[in-house]
SESE-800757 format. One line per field, with one value per residue: x, y, z of N, C-alpha, C in turn; chain; residue number from 1. Coordinates in pm, 1 decimal, decimal comma. Layout:
<pts>
n_c1 X  ...
n_c2 Y  ...
n_c3 Z  ...
ca_c1 X  ...
ca_c2 Y  ...
ca_c3 Z  ...
c_c1 X  ...
c_c2 Y  ...
c_c3 Z  ...
cadena A  ...
num NUM  ...
</pts>
This chain:
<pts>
n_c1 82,1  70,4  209,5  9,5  83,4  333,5  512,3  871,3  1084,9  1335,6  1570,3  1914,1  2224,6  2542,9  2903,1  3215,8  3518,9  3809,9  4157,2  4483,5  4779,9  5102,0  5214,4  5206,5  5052,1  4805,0  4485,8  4260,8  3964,6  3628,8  3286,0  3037,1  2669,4  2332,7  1992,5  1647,0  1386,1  1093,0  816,6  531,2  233,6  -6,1  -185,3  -359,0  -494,1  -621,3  -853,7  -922,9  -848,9  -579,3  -409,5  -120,2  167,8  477,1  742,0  1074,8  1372,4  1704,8  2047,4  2428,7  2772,6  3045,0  3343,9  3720,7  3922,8  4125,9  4367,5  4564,3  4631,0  4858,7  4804,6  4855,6  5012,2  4698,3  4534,5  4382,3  4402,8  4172,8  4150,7  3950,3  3829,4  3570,3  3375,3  3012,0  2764,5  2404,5  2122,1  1788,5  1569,4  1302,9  935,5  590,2  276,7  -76,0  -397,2  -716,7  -1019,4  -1333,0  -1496,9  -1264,5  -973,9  -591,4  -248,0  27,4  379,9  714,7  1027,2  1396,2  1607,6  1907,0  2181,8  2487,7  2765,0  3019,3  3238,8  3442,1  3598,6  3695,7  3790,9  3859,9  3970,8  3927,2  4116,4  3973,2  3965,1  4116,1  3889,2  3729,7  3600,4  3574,9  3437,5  3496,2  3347,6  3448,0  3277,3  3231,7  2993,4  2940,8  2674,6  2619,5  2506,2  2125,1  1788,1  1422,1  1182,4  789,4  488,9  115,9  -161,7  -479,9  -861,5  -923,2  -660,7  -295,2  -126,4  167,4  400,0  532,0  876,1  1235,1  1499,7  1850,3  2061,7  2388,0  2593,6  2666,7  2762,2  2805,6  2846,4  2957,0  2921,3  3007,4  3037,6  3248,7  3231,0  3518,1  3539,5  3831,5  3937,8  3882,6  3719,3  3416,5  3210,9  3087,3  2874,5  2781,0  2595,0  2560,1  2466,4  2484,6  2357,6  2400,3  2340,8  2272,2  2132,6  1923,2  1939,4  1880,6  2082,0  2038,1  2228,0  2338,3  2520,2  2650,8  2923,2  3069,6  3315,3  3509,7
n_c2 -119,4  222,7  474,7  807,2  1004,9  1075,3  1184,5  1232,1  1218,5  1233,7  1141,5  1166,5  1064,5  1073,1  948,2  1106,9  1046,9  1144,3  1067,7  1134,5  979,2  885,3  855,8  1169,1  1287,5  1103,5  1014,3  855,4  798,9  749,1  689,4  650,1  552,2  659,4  606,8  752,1  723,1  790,0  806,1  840,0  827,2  769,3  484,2  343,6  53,4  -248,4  -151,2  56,3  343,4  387,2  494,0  475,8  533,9  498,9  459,6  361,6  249,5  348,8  252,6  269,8  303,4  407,8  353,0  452,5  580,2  899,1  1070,7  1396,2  1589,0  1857,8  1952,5  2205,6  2564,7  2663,4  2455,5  2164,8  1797,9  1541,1  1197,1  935,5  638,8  478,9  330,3  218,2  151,7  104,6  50,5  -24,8  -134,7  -387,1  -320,3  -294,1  -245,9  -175,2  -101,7  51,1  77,5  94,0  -194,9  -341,1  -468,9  -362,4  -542,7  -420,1  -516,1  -444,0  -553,0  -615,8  -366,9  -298,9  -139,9  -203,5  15,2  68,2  328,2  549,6  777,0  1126,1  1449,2  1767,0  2050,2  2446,3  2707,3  2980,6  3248,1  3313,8  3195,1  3140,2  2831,1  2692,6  2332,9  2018,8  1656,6  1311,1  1006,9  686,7  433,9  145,3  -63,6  -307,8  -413,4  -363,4  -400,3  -334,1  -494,0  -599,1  -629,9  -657,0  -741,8  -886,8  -935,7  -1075,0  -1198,0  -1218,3  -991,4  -867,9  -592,4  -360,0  -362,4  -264,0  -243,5  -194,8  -255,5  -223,7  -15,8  314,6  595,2  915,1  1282,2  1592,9  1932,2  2230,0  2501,2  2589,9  2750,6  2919,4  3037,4  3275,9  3251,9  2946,0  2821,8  2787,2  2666,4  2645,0  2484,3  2429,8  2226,1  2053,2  1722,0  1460,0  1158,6  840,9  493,0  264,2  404,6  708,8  1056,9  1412,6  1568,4  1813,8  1970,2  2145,1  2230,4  2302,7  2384,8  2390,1  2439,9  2341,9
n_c3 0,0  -49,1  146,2  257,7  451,0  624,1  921,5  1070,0  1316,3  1548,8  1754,0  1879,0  2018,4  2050,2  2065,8  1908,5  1790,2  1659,8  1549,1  1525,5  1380,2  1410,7  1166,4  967,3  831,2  807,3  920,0  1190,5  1268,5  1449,7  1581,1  1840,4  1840,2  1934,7  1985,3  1939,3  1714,7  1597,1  1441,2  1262,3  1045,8  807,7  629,9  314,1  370,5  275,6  164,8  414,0  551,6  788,4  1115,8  1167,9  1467,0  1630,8  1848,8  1833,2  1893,8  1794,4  1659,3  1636,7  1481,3  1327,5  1172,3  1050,1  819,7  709,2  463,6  490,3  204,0  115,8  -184,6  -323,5  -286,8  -236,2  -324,7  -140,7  -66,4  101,7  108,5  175,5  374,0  439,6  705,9  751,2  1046,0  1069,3  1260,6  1362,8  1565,0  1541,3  1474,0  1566,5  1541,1  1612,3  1500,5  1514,2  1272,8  1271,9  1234,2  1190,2  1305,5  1233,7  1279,9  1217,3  1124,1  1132,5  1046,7  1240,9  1106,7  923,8  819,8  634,4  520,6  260,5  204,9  -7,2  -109,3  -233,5  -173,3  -299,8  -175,6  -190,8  -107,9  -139,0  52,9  385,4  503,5  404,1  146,6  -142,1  -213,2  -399,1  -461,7  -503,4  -462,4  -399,0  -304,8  -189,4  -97,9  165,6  290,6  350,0  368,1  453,4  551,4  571,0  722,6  695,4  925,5  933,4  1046,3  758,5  662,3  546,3  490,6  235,9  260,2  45,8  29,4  114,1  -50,3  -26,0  -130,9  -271,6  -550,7  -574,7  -679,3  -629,5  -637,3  -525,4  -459,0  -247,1  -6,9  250,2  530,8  799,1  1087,5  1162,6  1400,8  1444,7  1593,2  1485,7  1240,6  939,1  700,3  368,7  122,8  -216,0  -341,7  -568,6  -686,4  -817,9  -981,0  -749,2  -549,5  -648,3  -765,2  -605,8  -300,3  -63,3  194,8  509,0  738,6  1109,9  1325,3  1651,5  1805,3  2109,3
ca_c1 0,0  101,9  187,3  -52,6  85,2  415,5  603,2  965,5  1142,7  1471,0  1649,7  2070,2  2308,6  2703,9  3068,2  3298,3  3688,9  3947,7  4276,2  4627,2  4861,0  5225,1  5232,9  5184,5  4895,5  4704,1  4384,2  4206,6  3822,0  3542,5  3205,4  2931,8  2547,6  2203,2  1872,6  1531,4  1336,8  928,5  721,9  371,3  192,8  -166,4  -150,4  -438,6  -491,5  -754,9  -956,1  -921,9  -707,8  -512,8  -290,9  -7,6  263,3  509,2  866,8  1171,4  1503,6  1836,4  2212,5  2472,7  2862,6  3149,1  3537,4  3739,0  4026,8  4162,0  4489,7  4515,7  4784,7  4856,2  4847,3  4945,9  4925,1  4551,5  4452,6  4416,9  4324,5  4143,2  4110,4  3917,9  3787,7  3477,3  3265,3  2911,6  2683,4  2312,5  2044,7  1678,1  1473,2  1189,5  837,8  492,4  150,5  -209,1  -488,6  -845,6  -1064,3  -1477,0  -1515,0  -1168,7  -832,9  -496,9  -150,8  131,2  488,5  829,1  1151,5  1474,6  1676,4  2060,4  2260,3  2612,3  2877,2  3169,0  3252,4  3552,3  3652,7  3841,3  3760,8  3933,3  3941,2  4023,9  4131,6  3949,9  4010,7  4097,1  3759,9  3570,7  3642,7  3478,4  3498,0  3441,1  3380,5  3370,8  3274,7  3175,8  2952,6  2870,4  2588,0  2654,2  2334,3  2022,2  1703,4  1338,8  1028,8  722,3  342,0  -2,7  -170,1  -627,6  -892,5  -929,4  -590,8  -198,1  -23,1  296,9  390,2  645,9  997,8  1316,9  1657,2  1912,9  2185,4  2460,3  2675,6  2610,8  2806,1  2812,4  2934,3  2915,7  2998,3  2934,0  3116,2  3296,4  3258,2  3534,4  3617,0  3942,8  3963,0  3850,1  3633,7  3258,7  3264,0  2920,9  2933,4  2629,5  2635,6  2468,9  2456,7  2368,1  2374,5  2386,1  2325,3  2164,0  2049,3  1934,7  1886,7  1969,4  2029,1  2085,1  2300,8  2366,8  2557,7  2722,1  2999,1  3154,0  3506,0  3567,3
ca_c2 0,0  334,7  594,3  914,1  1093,9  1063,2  1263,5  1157,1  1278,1  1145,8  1214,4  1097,3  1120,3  965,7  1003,8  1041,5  1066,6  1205,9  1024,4  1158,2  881,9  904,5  955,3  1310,3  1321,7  996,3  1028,6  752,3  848,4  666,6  684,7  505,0  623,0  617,2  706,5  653,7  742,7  879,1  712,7  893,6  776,2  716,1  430,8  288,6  -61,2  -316,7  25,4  166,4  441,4  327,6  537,4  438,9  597,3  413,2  542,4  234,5  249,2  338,4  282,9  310,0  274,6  429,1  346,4  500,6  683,7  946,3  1151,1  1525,3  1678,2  2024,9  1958,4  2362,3  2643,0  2693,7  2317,2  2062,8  1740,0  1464,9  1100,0  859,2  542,1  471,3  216,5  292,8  81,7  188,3  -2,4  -31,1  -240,8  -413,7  -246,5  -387,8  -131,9  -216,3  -8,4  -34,6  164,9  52,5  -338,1  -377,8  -433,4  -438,0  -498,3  -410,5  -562,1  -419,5  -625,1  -528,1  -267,8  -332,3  -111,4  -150,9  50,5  137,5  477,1  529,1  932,4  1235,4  1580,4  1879,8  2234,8  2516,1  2843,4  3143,6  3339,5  3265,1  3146,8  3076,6  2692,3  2568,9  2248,8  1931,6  1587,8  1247,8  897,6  569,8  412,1  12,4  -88,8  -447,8  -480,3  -244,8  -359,0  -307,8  -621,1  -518,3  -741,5  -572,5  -848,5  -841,7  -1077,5  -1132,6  -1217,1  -1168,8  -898,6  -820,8  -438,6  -347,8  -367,7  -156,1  -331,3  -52,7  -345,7  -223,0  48,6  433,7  706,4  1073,2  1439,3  1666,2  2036,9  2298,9  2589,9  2605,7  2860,5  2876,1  3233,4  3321,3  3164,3  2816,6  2748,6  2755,1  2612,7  2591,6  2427,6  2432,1  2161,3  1947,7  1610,1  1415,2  1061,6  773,6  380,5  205,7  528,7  811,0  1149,0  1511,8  1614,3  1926,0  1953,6  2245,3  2191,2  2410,6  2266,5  2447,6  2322,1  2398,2
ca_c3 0,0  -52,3  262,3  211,6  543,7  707,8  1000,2  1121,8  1369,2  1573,3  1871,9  1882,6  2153,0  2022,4  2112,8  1792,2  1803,1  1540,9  1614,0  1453,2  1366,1  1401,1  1097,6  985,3  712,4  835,9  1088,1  1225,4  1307,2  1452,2  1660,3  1853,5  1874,4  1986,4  1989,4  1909,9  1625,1  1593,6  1270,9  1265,7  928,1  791,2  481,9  314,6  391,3  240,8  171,8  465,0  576,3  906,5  1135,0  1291,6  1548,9  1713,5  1837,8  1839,7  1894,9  1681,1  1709,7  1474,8  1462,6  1242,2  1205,3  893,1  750,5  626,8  445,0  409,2  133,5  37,5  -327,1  -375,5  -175,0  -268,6  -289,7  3,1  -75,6  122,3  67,9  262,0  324,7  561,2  709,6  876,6  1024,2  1119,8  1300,6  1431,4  1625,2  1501,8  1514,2  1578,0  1502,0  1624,0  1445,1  1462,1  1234,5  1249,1  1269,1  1155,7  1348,2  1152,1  1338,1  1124,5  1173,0  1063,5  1129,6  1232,2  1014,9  969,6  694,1  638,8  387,9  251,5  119,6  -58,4  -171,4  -251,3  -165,5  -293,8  -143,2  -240,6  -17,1  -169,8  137,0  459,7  593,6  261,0  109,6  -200,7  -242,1  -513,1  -398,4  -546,8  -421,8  -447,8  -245,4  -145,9  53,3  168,4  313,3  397,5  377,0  554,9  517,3  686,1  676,7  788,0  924,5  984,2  1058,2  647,3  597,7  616,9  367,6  262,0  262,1  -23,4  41,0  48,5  -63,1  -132,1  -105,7  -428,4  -584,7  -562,6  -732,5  -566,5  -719,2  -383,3  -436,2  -176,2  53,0  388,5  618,4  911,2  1154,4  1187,5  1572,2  1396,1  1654,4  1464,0  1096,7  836,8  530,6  302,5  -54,0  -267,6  -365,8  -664,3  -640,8  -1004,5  -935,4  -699,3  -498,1  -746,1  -675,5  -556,6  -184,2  -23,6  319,5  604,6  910,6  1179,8  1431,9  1733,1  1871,2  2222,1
c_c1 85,8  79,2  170,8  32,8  212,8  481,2  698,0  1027,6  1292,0  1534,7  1845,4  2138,1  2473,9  2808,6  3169,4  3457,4  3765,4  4115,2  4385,7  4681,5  4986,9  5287,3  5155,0  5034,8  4762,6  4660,3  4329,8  4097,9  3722,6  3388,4  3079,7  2798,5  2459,3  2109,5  1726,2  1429,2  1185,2  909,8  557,7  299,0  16,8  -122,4  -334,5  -437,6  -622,5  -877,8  -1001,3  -830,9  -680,0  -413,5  -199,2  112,6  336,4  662,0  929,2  1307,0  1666,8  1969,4  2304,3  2653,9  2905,8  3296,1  3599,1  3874,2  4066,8  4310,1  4433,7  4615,7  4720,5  4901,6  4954,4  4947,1  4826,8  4480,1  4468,9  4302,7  4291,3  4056,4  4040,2  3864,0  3702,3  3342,2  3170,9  2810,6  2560,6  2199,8  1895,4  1638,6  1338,1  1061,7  702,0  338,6  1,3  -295,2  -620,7  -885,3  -1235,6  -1433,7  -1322,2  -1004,3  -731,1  -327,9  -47,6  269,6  608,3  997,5  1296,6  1566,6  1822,6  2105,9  2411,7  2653,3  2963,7  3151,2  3405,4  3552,3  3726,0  3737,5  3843,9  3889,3  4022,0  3988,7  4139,6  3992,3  4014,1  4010,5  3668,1  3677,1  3574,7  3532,2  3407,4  3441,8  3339,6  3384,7  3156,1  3141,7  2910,6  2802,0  2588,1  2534,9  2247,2  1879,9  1581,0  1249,3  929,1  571,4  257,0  -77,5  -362,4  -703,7  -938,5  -809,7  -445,3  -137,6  134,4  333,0  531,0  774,9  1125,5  1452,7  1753,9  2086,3  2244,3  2531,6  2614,4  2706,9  2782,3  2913,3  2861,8  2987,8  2958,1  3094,7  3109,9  3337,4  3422,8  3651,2  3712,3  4025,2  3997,5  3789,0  3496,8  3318,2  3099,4  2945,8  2796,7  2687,4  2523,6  2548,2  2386,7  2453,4  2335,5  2416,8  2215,1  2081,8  2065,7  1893,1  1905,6  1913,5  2087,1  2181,3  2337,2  2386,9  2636,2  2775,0  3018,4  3245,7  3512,4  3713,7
c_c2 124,8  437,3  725,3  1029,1  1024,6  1177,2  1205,8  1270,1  1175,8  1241,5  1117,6  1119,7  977,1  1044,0  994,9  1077,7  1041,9  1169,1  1066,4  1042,1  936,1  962,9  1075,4  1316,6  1226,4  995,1  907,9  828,5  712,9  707,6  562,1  646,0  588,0  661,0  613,5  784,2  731,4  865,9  734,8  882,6  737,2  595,0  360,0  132,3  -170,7  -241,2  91,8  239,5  431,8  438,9  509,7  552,9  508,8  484,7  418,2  313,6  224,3  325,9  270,6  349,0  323,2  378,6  381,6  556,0  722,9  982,0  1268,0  1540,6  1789,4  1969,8  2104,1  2447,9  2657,7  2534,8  2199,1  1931,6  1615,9  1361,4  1028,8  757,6  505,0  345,1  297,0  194,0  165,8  59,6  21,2  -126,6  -298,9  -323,9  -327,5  -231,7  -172,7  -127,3  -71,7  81,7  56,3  -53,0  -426,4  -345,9  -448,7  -425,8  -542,5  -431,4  -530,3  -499,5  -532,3  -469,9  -272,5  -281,0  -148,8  -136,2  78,5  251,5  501,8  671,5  989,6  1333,1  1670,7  1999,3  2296,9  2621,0  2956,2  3268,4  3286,2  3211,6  3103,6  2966,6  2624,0  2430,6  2137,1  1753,3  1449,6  1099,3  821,3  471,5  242,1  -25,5  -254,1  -466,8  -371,5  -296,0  -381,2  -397,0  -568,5  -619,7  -680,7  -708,1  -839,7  -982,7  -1153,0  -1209,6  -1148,4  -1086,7  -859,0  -686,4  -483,3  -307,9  -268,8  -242,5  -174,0  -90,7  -281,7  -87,4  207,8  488,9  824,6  1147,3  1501,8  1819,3  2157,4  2454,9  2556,2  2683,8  2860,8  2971,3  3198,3  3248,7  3002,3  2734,6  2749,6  2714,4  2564,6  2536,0  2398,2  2397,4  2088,1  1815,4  1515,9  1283,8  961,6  606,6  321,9  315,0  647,3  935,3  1277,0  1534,9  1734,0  1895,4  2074,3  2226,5  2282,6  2312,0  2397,8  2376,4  2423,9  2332,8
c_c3 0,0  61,5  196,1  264,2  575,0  784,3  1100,1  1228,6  1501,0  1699,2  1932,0  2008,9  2092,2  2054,1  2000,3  1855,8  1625,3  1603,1  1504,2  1449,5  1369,1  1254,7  1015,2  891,6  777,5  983,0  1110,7  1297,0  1361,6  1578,3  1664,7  1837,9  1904,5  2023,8  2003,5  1782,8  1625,1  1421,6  1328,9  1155,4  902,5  694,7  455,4  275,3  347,7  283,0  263,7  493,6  747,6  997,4  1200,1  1377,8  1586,9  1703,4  1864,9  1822,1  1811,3  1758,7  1562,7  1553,4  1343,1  1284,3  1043,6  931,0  670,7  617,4  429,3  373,2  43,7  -105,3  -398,3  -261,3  -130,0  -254,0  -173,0  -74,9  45,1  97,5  142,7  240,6  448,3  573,8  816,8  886,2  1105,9  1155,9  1392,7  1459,3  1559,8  1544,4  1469,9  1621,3  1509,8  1600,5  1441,3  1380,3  1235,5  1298,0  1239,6  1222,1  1259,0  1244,4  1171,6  1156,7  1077,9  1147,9  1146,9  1145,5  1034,7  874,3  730,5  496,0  414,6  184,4  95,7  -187,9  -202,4  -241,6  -152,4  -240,4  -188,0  -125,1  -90,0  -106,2  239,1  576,8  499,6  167,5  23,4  -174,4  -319,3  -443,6  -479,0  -512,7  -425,2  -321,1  -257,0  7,3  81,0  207,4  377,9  314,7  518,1  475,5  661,2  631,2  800,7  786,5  990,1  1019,8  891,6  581,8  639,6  466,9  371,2  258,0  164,2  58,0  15,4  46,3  -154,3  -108,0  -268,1  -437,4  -597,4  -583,6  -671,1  -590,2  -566,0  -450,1  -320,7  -115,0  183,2  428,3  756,6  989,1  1178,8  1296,6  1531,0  1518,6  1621,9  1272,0  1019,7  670,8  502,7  132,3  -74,8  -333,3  -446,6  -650,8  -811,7  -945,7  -904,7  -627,4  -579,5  -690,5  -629,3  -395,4  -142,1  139,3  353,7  690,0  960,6  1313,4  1520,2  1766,1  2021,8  2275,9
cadena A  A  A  A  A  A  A  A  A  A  A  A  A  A  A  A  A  A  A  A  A  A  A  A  A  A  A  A  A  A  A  A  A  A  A  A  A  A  A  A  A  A  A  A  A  A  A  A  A  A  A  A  A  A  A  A  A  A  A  A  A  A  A  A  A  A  A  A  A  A  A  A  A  A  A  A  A  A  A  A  A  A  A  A  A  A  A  A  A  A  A  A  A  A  A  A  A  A  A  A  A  A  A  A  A  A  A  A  A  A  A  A  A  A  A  A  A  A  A  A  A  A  A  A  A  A  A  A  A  A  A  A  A  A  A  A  A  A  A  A  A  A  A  A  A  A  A  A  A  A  A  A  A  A  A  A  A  A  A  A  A  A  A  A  A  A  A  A  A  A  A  A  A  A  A  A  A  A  A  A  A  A  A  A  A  A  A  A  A  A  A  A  A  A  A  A  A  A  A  A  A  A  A  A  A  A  A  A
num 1  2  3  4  5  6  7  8  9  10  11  12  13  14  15  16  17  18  19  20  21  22  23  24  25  26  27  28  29  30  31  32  33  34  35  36  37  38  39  40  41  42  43  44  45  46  47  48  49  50  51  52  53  54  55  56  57  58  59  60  61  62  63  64  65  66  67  68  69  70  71  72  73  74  75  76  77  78  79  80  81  82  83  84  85  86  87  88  89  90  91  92  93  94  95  96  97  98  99  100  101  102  103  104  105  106  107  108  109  110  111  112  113  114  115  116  117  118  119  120  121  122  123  124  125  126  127  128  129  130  131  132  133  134  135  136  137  138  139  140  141  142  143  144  145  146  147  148  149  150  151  152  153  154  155  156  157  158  159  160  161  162  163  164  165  166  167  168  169  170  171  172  173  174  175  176  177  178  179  180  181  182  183  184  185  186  187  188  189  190  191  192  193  194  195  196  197  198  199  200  201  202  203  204  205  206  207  208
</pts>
């Protein structure tokens, strides 16, 4: 069935770390996380329209690395190579509408990838940073199976498999004052493969 209505929302809490290596260019990165995640939705279901809510629980793991080299004065490049894994808990949805109950069942959610880049910058001025970015993405495994289940019968709900190869062009700008303690970077993202697509992105850090 097709969802009419959806509203998501998410709440995280993780610890990452940026590790130097002895030697001079090469970092070693990684974090843990955890949360829980808010799924508010109508869908219509053996013609009726159903709503569900239900909030379940996320976590999620990185480990990776990178190089950075001054190609020129003006260019800096970094390479990297990253694994991420992301997970949810199963979810279970009891709806009545009139004479009709339907519980709806989603199992648990397990992605993992690799990501494998380069991103050049360049130093326009000392606080403004375009930059070009391009990488290749494998999803070893990611999907979601889900079955609405009544007293006529058991259904399957369509499927998401976004197991395979993904292409990404990133270009955007980096903000970052003088001090280098706040930093914004605002890009986009077009995506060619198994995940198609354009996305936008805006984030703001502090460093204390």
């Amino acid at each position: 069935p097709s969802i009419c209505r959806v509203l998501k929302s998410a709440h995280l809490f993780g610890v990452y770390g940026n590790y130097a290596t002895p030697i001079d260019w090469l970092h070693v990165t990684g974090y843990v996380k955890g949360g829980w995640l808010r799924n508010e939705f109508s869908a219509p279901i053996a013609g009726v329209s159903v709503d569900f809510d239900r909030t379940s629980n996320y976590w999620g793991a990185h480990l990776g690395m990178y190089g950075e080299f001054q190609v020129t004065e003006k260019f800096k490049n970094r390479t990297f190579l990253n694994y991420f894994y992301d997970g949810r808990e199963s979810e279970a949805h009891t709806s009545s509408s009139g004479s009709i109950e339907i519980v709806e069942s989603f199992g648990t959610f397990n992605s993992h990838r690799a990501l494998l880049g380069s991103v050049f910058e360049y130093a326009y001025t000392s606080t403004l940073r375009p930059y070009a970015a391009l990488t290749y993405e494998y999803a070893f495994k990611a999907d979601a199976r889900g079955r609405a289940t009544d007293q006529f019968g058991d259904l399957a709900l369509n499927g998401t498999d976004l197991e395979g190869s993904t292409g990404i062009v990133s270009l955007g700008w980096t903000y970052q004052n003088e001090a280098k303690h706040f930093e914004f970077d605002l890009g986009v993202n077009g995506y060619t493969g198994k995940r198609q697509g354009v996305s936008a992105q805006a984030q703001a850090a502090w460093k204390f």
